[in-house]
Backbone as CSV, one residue per row, in Angstrom:
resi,resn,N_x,N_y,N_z,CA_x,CA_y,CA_z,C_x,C_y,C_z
1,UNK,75.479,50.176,25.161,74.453,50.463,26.155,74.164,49.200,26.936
2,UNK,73.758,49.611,28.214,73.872,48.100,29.204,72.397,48.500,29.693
3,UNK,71.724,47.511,29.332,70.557,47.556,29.946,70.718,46.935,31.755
4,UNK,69.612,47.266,32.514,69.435,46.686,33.991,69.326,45.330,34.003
5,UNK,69.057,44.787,33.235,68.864,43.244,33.090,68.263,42.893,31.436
6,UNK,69.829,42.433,30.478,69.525,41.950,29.453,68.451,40.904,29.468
7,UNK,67.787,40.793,28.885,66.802,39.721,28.388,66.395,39.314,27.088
8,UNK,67.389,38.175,26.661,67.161,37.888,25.138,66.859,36.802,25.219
9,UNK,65.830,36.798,24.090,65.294,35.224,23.571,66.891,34.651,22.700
10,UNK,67.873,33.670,22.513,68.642,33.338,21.682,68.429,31.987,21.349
11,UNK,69.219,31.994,20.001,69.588,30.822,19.050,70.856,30.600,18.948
12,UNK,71.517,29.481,19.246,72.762,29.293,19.171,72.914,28.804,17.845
13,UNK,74.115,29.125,17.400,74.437,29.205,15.576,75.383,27.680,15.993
14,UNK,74.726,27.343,14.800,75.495,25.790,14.870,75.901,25.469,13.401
15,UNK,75.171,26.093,12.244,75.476,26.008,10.828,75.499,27.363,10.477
16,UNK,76.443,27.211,9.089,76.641,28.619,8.406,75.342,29.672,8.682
17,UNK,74.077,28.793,8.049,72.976,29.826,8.477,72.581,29.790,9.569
18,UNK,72.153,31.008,10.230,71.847,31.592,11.386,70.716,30.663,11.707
19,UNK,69.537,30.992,11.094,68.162,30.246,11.396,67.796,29.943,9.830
20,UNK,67.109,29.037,10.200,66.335,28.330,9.235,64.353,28.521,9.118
21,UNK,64.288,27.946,8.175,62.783,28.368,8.176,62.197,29.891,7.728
22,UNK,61.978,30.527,9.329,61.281,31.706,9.092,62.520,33.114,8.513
23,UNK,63.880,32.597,8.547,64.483,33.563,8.722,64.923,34.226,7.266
24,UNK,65.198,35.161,6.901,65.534,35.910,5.901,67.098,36.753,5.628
25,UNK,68.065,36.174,6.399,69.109,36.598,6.680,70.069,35.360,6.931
26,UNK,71.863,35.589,6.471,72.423,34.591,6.749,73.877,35.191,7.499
27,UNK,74.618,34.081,7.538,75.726,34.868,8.307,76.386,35.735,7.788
28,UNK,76.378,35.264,5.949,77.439,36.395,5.726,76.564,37.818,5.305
29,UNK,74.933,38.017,5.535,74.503,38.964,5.531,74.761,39.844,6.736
30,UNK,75.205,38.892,7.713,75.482,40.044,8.733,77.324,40.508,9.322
31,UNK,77.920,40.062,8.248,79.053,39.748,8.460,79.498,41.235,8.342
32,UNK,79.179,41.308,6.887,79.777,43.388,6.231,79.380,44.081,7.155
33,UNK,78.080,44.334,7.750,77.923,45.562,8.171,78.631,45.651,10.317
34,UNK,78.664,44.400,10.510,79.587,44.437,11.531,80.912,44.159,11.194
35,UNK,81.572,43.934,10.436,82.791,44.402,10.031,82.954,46.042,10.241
36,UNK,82.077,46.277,9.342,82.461,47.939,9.131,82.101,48.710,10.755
37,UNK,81.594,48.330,11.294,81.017,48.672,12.631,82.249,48.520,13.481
38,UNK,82.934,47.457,13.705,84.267,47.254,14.005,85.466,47.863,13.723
39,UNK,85.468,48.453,12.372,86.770,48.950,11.886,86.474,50.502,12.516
40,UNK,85.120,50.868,12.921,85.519,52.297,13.061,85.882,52.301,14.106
41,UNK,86.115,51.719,15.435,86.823,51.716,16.664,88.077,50.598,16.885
42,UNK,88.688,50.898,15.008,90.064,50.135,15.009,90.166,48.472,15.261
43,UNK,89.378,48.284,15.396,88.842,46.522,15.398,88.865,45.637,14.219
44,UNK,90.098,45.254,13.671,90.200,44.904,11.991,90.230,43.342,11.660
45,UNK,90.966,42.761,13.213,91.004,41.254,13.182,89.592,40.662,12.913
46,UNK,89.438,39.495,11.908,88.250,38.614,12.087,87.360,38.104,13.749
47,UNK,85.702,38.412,13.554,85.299,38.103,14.535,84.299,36.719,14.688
48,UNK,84.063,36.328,15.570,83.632,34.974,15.645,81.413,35.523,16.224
49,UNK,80.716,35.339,15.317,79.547,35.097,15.516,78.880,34.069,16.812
50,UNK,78.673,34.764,17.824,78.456,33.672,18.583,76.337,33.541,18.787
51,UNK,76.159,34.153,18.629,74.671,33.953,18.735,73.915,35.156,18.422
52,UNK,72.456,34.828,17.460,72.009,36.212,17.197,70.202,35.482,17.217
53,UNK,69.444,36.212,17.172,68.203,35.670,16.971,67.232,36.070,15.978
54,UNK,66.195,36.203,15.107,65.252,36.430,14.469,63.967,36.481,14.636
55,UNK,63.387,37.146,15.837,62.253,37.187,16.003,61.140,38.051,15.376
56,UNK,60.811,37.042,14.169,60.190,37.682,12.802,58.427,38.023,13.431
57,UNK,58.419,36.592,14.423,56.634,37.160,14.916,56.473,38.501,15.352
58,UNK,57.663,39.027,16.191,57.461,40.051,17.189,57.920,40.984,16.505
59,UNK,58.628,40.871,15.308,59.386,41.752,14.703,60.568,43.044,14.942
60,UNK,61.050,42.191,16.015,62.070,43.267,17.050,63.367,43.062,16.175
61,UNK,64.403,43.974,15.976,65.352,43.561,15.741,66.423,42.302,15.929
62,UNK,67.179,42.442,15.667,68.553,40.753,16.108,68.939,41.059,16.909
63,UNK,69.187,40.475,18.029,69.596,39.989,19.333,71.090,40.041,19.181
64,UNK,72.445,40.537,18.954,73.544,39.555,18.892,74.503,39.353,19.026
65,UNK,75.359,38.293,19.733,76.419,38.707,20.426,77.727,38.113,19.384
66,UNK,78.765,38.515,19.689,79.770,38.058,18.519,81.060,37.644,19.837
67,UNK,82.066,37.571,19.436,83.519,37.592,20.183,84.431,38.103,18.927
68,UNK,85.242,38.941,19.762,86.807,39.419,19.645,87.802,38.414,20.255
69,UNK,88.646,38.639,19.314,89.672,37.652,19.359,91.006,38.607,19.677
70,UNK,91.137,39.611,18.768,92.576,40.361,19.015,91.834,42.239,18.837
71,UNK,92.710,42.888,19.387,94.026,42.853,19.548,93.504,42.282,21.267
72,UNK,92.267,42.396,21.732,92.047,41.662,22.911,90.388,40.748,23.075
73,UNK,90.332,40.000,23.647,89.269,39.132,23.833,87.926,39.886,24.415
74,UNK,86.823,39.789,23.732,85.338,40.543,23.918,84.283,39.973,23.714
75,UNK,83.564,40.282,24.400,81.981,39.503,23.977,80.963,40.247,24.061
76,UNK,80.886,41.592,22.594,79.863,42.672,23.367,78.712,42.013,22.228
77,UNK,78.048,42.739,22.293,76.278,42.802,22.806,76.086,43.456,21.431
78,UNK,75.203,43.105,19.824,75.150,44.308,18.948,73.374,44.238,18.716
79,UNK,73.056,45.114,18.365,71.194,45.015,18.101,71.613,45.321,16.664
80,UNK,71.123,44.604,15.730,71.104,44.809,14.112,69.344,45.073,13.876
81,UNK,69.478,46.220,13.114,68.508,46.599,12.507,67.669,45.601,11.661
82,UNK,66.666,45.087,12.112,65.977,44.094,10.892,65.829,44.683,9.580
83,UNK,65.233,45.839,9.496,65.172,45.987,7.906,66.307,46.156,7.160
84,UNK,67.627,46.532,8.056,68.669,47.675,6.910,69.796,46.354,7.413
85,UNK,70.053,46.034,8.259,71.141,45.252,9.524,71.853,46.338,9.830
86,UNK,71.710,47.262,10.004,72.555,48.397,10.478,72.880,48.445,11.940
87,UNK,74.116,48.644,12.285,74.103,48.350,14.033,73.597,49.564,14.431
88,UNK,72.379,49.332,15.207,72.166,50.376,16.563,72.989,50.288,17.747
89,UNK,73.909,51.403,17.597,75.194,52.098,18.506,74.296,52.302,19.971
90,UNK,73.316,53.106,19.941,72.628,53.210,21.382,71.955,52.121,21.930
91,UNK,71.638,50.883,21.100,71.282,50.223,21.987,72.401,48.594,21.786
92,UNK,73.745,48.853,21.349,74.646,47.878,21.340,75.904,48.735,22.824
93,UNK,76.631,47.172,22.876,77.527,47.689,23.582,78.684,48.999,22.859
94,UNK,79.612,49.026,23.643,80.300,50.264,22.962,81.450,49.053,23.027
95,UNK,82.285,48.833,21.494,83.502,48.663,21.432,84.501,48.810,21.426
96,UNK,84.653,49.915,21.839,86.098,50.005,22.590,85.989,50.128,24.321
97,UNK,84.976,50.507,24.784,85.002,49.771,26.178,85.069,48.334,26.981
98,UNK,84.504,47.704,25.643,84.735,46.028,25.655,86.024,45.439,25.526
99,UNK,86.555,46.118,24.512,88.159,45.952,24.309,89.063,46.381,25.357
100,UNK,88.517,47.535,26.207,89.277,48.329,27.487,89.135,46.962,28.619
101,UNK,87.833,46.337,28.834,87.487,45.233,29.432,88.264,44.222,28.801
102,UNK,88.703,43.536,28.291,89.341,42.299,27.817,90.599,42.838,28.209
103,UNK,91.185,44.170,27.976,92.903,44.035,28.567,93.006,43.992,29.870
104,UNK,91.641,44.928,30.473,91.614,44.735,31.989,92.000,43.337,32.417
105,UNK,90.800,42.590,32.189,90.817,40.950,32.322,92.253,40.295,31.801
106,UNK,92.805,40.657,30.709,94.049,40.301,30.300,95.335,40.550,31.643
107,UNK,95.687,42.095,31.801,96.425,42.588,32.879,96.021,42.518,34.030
108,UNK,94.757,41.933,34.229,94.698,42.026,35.965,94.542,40.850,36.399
109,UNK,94.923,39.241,36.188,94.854,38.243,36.402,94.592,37.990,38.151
110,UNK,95.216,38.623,38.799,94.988,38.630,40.247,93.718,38.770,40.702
111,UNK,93.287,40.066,40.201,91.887,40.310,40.486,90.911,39.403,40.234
112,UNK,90.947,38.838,39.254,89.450,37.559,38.648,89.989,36.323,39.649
113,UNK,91.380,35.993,40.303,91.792,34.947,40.829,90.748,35.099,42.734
114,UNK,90.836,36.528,42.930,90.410,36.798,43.776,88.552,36.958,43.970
115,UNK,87.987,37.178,42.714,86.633,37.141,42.401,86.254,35.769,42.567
116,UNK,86.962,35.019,41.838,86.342,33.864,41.806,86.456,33.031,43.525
117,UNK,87.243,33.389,44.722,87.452,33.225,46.230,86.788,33.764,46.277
118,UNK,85.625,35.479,46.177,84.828,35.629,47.089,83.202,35.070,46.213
119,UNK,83.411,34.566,45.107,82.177,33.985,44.762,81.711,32.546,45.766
120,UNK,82.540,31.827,45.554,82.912,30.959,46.490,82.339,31.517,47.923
121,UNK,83.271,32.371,48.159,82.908,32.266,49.936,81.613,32.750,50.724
122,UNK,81.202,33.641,49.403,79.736,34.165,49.946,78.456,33.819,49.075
123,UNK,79.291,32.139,48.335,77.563,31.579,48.053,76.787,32.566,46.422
124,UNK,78.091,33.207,45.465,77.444,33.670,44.886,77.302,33.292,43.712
125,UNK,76.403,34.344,42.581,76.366,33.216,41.129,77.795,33.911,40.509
126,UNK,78.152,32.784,39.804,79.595,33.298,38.835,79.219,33.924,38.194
127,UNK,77.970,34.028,37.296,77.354,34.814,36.308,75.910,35.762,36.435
128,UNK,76.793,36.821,37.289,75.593,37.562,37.470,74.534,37.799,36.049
129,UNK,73.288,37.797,36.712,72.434,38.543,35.343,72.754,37.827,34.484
130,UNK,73.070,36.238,34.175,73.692,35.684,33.177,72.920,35.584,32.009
131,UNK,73.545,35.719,30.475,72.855,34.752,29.436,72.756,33.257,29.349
132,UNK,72.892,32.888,28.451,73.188,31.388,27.814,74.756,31.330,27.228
133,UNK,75.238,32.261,26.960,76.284,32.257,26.566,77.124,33.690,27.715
134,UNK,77.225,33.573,28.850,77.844,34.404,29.260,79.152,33.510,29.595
135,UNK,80.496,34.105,29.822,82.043,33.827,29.885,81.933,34.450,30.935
136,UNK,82.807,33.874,31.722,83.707,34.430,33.327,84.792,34.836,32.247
137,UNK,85.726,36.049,32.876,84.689,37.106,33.730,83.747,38.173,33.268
138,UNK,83.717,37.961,31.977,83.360,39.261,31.069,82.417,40.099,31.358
139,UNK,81.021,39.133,31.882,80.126,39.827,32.372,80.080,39.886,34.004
140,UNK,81.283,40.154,34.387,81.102,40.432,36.347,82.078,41.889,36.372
141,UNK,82.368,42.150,34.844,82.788,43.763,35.211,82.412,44.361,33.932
142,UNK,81.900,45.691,34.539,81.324,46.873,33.474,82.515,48.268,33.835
143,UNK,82.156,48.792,33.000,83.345,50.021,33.072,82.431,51.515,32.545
144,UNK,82.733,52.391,32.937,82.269,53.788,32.947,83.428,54.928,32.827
145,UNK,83.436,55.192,31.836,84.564,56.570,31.513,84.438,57.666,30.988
146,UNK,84.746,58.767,31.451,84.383,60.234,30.789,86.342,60.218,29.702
147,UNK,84.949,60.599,28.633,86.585,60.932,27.848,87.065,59.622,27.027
148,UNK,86.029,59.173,26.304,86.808,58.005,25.706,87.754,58.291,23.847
149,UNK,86.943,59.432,23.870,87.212,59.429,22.615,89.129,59.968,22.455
150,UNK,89.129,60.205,23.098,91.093,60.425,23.159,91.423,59.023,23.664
151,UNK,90.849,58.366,24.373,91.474,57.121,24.365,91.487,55.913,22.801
152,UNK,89.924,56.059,22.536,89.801,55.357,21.679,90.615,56.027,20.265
153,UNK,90.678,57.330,19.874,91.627,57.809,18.950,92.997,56.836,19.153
154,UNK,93.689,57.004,20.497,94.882,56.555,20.579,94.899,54.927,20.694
155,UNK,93.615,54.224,20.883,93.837,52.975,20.663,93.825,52.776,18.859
156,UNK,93.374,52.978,18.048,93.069,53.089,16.767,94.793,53.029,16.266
157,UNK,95.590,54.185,16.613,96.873,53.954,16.097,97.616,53.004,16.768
158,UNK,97.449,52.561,17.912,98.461,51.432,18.734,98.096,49.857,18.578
159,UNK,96.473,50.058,18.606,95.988,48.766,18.812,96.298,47.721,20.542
160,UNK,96.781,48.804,21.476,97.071,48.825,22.156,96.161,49.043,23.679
161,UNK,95.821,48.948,24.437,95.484,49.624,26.112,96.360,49.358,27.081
162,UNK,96.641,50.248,27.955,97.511,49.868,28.989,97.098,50.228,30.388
163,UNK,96.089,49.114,30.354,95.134,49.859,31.771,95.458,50.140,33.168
164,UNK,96.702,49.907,33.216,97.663,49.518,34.787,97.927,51.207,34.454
165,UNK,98.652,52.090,33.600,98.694,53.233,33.286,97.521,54.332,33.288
166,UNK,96.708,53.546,32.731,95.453,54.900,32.540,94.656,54.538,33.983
167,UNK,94.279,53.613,34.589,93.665,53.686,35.353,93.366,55.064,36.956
168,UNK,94.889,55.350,36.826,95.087,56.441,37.975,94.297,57.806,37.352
169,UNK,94.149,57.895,36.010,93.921,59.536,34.882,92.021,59.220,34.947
170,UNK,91.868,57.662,34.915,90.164,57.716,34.203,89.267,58.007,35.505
171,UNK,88.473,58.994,35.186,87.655,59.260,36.248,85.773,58.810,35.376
172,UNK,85.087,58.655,36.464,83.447,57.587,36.140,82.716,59.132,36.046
173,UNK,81.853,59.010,34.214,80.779,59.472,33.921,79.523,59.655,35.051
174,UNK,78.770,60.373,35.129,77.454,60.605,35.783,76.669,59.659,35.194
175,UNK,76.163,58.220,35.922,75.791,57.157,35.342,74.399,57.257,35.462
176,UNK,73.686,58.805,35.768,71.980,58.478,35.472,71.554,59.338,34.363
177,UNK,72.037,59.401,33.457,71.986,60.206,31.800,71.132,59.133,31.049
178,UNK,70.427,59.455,30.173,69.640,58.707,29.506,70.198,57.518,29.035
179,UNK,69.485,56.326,28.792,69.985,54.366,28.251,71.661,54.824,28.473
180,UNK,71.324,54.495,30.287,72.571,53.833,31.049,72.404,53.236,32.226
181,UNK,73.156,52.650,32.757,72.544,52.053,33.853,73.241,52.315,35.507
182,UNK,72.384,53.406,36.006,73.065,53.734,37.650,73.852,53.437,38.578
183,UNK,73.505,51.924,38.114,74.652,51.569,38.982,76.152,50.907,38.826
184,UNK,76.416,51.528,37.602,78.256,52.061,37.186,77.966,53.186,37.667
185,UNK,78.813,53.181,38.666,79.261,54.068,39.635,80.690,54.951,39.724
186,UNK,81.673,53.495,39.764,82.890,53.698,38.864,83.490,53.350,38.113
187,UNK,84.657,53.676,37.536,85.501,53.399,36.629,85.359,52.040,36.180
188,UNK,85.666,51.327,37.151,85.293,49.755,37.222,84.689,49.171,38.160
189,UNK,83.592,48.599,37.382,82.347,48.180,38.179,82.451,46.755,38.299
190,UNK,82.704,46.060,39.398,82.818,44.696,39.956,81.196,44.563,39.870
191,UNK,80.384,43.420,39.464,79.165,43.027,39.787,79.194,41.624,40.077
192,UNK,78.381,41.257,41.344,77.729,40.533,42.252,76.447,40.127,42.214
193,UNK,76.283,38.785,42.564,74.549,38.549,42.441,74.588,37.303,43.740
194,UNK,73.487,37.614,44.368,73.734,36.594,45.224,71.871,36.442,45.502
195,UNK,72.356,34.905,45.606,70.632,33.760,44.825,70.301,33.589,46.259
196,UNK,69.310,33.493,47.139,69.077,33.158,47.919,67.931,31.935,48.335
197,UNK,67.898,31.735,47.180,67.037,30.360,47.045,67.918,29.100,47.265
198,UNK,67.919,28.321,48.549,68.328,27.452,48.869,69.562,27.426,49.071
199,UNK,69.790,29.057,49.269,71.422,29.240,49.676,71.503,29.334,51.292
200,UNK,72.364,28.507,51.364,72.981,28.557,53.425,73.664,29.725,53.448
201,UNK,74.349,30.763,52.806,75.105,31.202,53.463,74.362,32.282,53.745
202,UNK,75.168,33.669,54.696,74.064,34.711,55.165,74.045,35.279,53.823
203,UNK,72.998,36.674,53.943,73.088,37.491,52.884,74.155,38.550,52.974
204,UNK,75.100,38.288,52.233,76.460,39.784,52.805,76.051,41.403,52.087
205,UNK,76.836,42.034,52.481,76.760,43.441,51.809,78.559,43.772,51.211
206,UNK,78.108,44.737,50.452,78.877,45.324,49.333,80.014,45.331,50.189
207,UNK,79.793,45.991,51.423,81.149,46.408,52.403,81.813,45.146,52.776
208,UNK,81.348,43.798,52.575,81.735,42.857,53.129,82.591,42.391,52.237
209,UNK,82.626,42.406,50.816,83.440,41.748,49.980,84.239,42.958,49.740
210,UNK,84.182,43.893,49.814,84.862,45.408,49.817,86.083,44.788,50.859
211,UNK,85.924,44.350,51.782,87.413,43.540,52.967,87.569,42.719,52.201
212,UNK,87.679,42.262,51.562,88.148,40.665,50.870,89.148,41.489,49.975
213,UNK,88.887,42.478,49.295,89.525,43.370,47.978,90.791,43.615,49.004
214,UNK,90.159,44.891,50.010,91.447,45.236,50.612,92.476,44.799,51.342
215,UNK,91.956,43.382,52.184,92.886,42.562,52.211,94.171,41.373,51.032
216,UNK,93.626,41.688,50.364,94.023,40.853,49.285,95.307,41.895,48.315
217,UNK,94.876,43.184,48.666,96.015,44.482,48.164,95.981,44.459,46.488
218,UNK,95.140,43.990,45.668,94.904,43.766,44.017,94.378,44.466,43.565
219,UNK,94.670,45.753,44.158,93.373,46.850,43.208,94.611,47.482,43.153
220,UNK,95.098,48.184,41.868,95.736,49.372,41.661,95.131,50.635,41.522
221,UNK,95.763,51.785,41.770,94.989,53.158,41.963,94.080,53.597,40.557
222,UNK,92.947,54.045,41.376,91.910,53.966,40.610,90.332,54.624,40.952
223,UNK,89.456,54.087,40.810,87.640,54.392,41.090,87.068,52.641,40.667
224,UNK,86.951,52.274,41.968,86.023,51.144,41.796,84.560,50.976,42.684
225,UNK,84.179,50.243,42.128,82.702,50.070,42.630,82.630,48.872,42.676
226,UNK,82.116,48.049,43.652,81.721,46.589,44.040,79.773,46.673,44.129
227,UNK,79.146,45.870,43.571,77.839,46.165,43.038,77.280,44.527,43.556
228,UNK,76.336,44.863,44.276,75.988,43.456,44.961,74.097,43.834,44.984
229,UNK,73.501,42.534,43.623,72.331,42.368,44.036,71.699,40.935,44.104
230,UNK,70.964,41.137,45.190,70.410,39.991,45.601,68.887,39.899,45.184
231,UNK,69.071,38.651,44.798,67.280,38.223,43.975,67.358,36.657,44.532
232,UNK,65.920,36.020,44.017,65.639,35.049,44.507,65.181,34.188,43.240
233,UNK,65.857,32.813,42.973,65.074,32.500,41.681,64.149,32.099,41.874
234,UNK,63.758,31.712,43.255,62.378,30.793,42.929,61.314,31.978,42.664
235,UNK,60.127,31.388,41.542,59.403,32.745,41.145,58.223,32.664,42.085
236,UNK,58.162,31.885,43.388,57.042,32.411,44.681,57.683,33.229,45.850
237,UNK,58.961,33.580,45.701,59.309,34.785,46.019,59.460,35.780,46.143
238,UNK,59.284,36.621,46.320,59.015,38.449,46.020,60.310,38.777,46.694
239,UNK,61.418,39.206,45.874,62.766,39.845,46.938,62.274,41.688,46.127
240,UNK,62.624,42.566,47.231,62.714,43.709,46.798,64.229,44.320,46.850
241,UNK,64.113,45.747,46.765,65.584,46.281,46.591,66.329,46.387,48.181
242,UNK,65.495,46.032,49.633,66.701,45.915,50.509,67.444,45.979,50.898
243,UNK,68.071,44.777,50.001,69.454,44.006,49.830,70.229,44.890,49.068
244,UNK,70.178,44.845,48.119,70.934,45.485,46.675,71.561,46.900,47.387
245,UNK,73.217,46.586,47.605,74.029,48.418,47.253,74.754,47.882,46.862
246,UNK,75.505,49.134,46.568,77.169,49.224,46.409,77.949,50.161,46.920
247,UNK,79.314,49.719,46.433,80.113,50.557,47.933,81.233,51.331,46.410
248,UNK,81.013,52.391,46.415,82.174,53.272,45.570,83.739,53.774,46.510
249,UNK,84.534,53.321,45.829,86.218,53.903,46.717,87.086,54.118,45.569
250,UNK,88.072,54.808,46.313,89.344,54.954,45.786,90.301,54.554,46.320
251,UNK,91.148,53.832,45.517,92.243,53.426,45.809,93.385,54.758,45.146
252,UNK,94.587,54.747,46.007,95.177,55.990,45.824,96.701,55.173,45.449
253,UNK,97.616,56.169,45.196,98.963,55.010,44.857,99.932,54.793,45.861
254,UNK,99.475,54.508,47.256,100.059,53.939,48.054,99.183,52.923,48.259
255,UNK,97.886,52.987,47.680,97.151,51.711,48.122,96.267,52.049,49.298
256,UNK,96.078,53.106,49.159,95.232,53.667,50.727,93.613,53.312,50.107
257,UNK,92.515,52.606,50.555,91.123,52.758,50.337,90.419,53.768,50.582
258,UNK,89.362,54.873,49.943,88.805,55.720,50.759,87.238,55.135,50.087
259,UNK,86.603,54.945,51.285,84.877,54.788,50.575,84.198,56.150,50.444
260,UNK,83.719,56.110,49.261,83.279,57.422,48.692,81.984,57.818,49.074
261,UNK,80.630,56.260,48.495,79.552,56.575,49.058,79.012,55.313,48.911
262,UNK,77.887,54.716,49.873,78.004,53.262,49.653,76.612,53.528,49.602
263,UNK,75.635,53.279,48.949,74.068,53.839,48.532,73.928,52.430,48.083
264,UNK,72.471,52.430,48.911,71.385,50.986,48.148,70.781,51.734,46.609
265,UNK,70.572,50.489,46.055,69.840,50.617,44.781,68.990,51.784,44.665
266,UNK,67.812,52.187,45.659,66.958,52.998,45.285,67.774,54.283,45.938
267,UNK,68.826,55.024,46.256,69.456,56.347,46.264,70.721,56.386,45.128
268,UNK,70.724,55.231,44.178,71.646,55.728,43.383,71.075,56.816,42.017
269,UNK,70.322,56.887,41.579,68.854,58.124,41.745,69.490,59.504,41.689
270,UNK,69.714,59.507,42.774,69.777,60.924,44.035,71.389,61.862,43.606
271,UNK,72.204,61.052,43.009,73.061,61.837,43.039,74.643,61.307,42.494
272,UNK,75.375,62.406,41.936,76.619,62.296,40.877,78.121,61.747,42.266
273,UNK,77.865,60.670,42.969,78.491,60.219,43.959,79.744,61.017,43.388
274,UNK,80.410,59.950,42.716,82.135,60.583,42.350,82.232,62.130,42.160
275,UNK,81.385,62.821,41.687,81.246,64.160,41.048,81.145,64.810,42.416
276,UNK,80.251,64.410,43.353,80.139,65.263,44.564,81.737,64.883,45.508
277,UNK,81.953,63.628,45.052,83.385,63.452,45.965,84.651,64.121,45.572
278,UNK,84.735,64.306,44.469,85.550,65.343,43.812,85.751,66.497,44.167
279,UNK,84.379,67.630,43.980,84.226,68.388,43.899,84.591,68.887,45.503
280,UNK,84.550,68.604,46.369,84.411,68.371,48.034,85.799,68.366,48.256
281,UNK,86.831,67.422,47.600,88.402,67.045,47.696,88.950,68.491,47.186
282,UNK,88.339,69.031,46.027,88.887,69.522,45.678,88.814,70.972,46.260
283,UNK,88.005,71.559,46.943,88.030,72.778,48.144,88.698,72.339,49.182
284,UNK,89.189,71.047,49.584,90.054,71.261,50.989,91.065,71.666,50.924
């Protein structure tokens, strides 16, 4: 589950134990039950603990993020139950979409070569919505898929994704269903943040880095979404939603672009974009 804007208090793990003092838990207390959390979406290689927290005053669950190493590179998101450590699935990332994300990032080397030119050219942050521990590119793409569970079955026996293949078959979930976030739009969701505090350059729109993609010819056929929001850090600023759209297309397998529906933040709300674009294609 992807919240609109993570917000965690963290502790970076620097010794075997997590925290010291107030805390009641150690690493290898949380080791078993995300193991086993892992193996059920075929995830068997050892994982690396990268930060979790204990906020015993407030008494909220653990904060915590780990990394994957094989069969591809990940950095999802788990909430452990304080009393039991049991992973909460609805409010952790989903692992095998993280893993679908790391081969992406693995097989599409062009594409992040090209992200990182239009971060650059339009003045933006590398790490949208960032943590303390966020990695380029992991968190500048989210993914949305109807139908995972035949994928994830068939990753389980291969240990495998081959996203250059599935990408033309995966079509994007209705992204306003309960703890999800609207604006995965499609299949693959490019995200953008652009700071305007003491930034020279203008403020661009979704459609503007949307030409940078299609000139550049690095999208294979598919459902993508380019997701551009603009905030301000300084906190005597008030930015509202404005700024903030995104532009949904398809790329087809000659490489043709079609823009589907390009909606600011407050009409993504309103309606099943891909679902209505479908449905429309599919009576002509």
């Amino acid at each position: 589950m992807k919240n609109f804007k993570r917000i965690i208090q963290t502790i970076l793990i620097s010794t075997p134990i997590l925290l010291s003092g107030c805390s009641d838990f150690s690493e290898e207390d949380l080791n078993k039950p995300i193991q086993e959390h892992l193996a059920k979406y075929g995830v068997t290689e050892k994982f690396t603990l990268i930060e979790t927290d204990d906020n015993w005053f407030e008494g909220i669950d653990h904060q915590t993020t780990i990394k994957i190493n094989k069969p591809y590179v990940a950095y999802p998101f788990l909430m452990v139950e304080r009393d039991t450590l049991k992973i909460l699935e609805e409010e952790s990332d989903n692992i095998f979409l993280e893993e679908f994300k790391g081969a992406y990032i693995e097989q599409h080397t062009e594409v992040f070569k090209l992200i990182k030119h239009i971060i650059k050219k339009y003045g933006l942050l590398k790490h949208p919505e960032g943590t303390p521990t966020s990695v380029f590119p992991y968190d500048n793409i989210e993914l949305n898929i109807i139908g995972t569970q035949v994928l994830l079955d068939d990753f389980k026996k291969t240990h495998k994704i081959d996203t250059k293949a599935l990408l033309p078959t995966l079509r994007p979930s209705d992204p306003r269903r309960v703890n999800y976030n609207s604006r995965y739009v499609g299949v693959v969701n490019f995200l953008f943040e652009f700071d305007m505090n003491k930034n020279k350059h203008p403020i661009p729109k979704a459609t503007d880095l949307l030409e940078d993609f299609q000139k550049s010819g690095v999208l294979t056929q598919g459902i993508y979404n380019i997701d551009l929001l603009v905030d301000d850090s300084n906190p005597d600023n008030m930015v509202g939603w404005d700024y903030n759209n995104v532009v949904l297309i398809e790329v087809d397998e000659n490489g043709k672009y079609t823009i589907i529906a390009n909606p600011t933040y407050d009409d993504l709300d309103k309606a099943y974009f891909y679902g209505d674009y479908a449905a429309k294609k599919n009576k002509e």
